[in-house]
C-alpha positions in Angstrom: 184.6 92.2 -73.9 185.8 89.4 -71.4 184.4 86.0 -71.8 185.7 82.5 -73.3 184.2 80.2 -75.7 182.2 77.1 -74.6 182.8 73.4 -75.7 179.0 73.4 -75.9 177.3 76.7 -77.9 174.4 78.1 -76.4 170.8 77.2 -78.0 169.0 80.8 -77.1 169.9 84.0 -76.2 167.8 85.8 -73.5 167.7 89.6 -72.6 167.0 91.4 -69.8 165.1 94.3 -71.2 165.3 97.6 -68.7 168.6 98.6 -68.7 169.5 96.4 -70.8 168.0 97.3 -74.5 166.2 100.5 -73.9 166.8 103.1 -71.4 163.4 103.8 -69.5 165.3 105.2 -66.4 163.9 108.6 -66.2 160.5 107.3 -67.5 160.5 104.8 -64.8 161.6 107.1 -62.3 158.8 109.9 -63.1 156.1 107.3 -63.0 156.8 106.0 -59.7 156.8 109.2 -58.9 153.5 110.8 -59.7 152.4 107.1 -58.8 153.3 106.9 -55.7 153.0 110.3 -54.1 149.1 110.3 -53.3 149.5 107.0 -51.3 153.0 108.5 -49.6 151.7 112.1 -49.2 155.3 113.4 -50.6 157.0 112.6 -54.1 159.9 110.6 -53.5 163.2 112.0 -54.4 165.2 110.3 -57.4 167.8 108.9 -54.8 165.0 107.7 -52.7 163.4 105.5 -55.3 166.7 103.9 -56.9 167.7 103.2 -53.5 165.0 100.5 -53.2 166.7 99.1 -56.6 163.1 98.4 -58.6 163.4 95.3 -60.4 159.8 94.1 -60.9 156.7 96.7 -60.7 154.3 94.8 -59.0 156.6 93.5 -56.1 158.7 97.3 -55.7 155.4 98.3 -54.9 154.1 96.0 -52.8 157.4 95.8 -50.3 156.6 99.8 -50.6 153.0 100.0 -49.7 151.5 96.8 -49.0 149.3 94.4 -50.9 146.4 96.4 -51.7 148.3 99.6 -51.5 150.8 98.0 -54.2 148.5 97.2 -56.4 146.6 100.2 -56.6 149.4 102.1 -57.1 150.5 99.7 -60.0 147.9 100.5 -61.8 148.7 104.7 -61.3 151.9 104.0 -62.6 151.0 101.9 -65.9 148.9 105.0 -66.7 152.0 107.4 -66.1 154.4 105.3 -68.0 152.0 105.1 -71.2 151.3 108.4 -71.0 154.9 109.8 -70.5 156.6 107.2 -72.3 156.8 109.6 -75.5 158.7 112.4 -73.5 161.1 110.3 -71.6 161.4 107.0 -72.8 165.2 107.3 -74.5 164.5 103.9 -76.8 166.8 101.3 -77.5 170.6 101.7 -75.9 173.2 102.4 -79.3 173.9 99.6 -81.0 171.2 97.4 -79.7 168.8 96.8 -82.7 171.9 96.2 -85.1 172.9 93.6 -82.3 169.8 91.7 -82.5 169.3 92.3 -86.2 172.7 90.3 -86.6 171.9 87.4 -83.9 168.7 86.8 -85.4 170.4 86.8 -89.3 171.7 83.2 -87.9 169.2 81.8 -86.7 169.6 82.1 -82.7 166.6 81.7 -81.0 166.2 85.3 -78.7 163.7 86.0 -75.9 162.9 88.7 -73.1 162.4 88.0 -69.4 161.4 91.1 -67.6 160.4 92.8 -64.6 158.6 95.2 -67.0 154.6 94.5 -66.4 152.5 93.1 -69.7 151.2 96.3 -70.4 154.2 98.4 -70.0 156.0 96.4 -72.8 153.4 96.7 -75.2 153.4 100.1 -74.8 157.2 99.9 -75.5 156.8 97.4 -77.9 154.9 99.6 -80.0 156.6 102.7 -79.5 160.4 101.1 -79.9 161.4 98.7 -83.2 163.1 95.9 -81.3 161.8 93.4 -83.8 160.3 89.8 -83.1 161.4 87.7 -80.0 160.8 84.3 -79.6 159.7 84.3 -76.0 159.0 87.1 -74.1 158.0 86.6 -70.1 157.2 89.8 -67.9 156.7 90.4 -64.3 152.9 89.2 -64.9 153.9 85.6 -66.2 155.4 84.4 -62.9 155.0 83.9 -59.1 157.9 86.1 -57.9 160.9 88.1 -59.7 164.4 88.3 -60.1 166.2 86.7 -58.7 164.5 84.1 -58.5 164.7 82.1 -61.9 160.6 81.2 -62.4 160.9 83.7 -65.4 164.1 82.0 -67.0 163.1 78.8 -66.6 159.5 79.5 -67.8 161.2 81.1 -70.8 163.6 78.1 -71.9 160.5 75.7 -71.2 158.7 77.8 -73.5 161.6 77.6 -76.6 161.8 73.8 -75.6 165.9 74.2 -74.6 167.4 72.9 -71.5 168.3 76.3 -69.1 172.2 75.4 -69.6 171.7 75.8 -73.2 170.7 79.3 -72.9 172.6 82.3 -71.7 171.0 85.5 -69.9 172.1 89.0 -70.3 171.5 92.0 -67.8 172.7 94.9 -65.9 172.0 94.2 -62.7 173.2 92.0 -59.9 169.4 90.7 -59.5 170.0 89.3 -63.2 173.1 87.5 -62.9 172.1 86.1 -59.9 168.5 85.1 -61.7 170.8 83.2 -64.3 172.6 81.8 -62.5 169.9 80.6 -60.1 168.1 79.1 -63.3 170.9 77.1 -64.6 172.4 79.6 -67.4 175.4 80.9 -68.1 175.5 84.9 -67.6 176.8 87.8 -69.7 177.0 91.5 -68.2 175.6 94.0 -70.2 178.0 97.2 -69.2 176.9 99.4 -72.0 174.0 101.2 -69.9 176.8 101.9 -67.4 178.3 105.6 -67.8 177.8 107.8 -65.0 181.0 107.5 -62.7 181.7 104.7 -60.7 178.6 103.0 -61.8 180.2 99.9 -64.4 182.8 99.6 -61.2 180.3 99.5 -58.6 178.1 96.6 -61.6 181.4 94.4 -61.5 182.2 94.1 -58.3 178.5 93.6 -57.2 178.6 90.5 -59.5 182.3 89.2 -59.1 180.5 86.5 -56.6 178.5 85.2 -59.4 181.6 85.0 -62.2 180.0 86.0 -64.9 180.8 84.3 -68.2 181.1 87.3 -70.3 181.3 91.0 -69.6 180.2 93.0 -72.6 180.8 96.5 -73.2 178.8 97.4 -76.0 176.2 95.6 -78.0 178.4 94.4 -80.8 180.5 92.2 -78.3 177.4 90.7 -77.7 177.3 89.8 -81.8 181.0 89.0 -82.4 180.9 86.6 -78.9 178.1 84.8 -80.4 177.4 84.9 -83.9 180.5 82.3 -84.7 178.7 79.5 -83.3 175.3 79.7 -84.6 
C-alpha cells in the first residue's frame, strides 16, 4: 500500500463496484455479447469489446449503436447478465467482504457508485453477500457516467458529507478521474489487477491524477482507514 495520512479523516468511504468488489468480467463480457450480436450481425470478439473500455451500460451501448439501438440492446443484456450471472459471475474479489465487514465494525459510513444498471445490481445484490451500504447510486441515478462526478456527488449529497470528506475507490482511470472531478480524494484498488502488465499499465494511466492511495489488496484498504474512525 502507498498512501499518507490526512490532517482531516475522511467521513465516508465509497466503492466502485465492477472491478472493484466483485469480478463480473467474463459475465459482463458474455452478455454484451449475445446482446449485442443480433443488432451487429457478428458477436464481437473479447478484445473488441474491452477495447471500447465499458464503464456504464446504458452509455457503452449507446456510443455503440445509437439511441434507440442502445437501449434496446440494454435491455438484451440485463436479461443475459441475470440469466448467466450464476455460471460466470466470480463474486466478491478475496478479501473484500472481510474488508467491509471491518470498516463498517467502526462505524464508517460506506456507499457504491456504479456504472452497473439498477437491475443488474439487484441481481448481484442478491446473489453476492456484500452486506448493507449506506448509499448506493448506479448508472440509472444520474445524467451521464464516469467520469463525470454527478454519481459522487449525488452520493455524498445523499449521506449529508461534503465530497472532500469522502474518498472513492476504483480500478479504472474513469474512477480516479470521477473522484477527482467530484472533489474526493482517490484510492486505487490494484487487487483485480493480475494478468501481466495490467496493474503497470492501471498506474501509469492514473499517475496524472496522483492518486492518494494505491491499495493492493483489500486489507490495506482496512488498516489505511480503520485508525481514524
Amino acid at each position: 500500500m502507498i498512501g499518507h495520512s490526512p490532517s482531516d479523516p475522511p467521513a465516508a468511504i465509497l466503492f466502485d463496484l465492477d472491478g472493484t468488489l466483485i469480478d463480473t468480467y467474463r459475465l459482463y463480457l458474455e452478455s454484451y455479447r449475445r446482446a449485442l450480436q443480433p443488432h451487429l450481425g457478428y458477436a464481437p470478439t473479447d478484445a473488441e469489446i474491452a477495447e471500447r473500455r465499458p464503464s456504464s451500460e446504458r452509455q457503452f451501448l449507446v456510443d455503440w449503436l445509437g439511441a434507440e439501438g442502445g437501449a434496446a440492446c440494454h435491455a438484451e443484456v440485463r436479461r443475459w447478465y441475470a440469466e448467466l450471472h450464476p455460471s460466470l459471475s466470480e463474486g466478491a474479489y478475496e478479501g473484500v467482504r472481510e474488508m467491509l465487514a471491518a470498516l463498517r465494525s467502526t462505524g464508517m459510513p460506506l456507499g457504491i457508485v456504479t456504472g452497473k444498471g439498477r437491475e443488474a445490481w439487484s441481481v448481484t445484490e442478491a446473489a453476492t453477500d456484500l452486506g448493507a451500504f449506506a448509499v448506493i447510486v448506479t448508472d440509472d441515478d444520474v445524467h451521464a457516467a464516469k467520469p463525470d462526478p454527478a454519481g459522487l456527488l449525488a452520493a455524498a449529497a445523499a449521506l449529508g458529507i461534503a465530497p472532500e470528506r469522502c474518498i472513492y475507490i476504483g480500478d479504472t482511470a474513469g474512477d480516479m478521474r470521477a473522484g477527482r472531478n467530484a472533489g474526493m480524494r482517490i484510492g486505487a484498488a490494484l487487487w483485480p489487477k493480475t494478468a501481466p502488465g495490467d496493474r503497470d499499465a492501471y498506474l501509469e494511466s492514473i499517475l496524472p491524477l496522483a492518486p492518494d492511495w494505491t491499495f493492493n489488496r483489500p486489507a490495506d484498504v482496512t488498516r489505511a482507514f480503520a485508525a481514524w474512525c
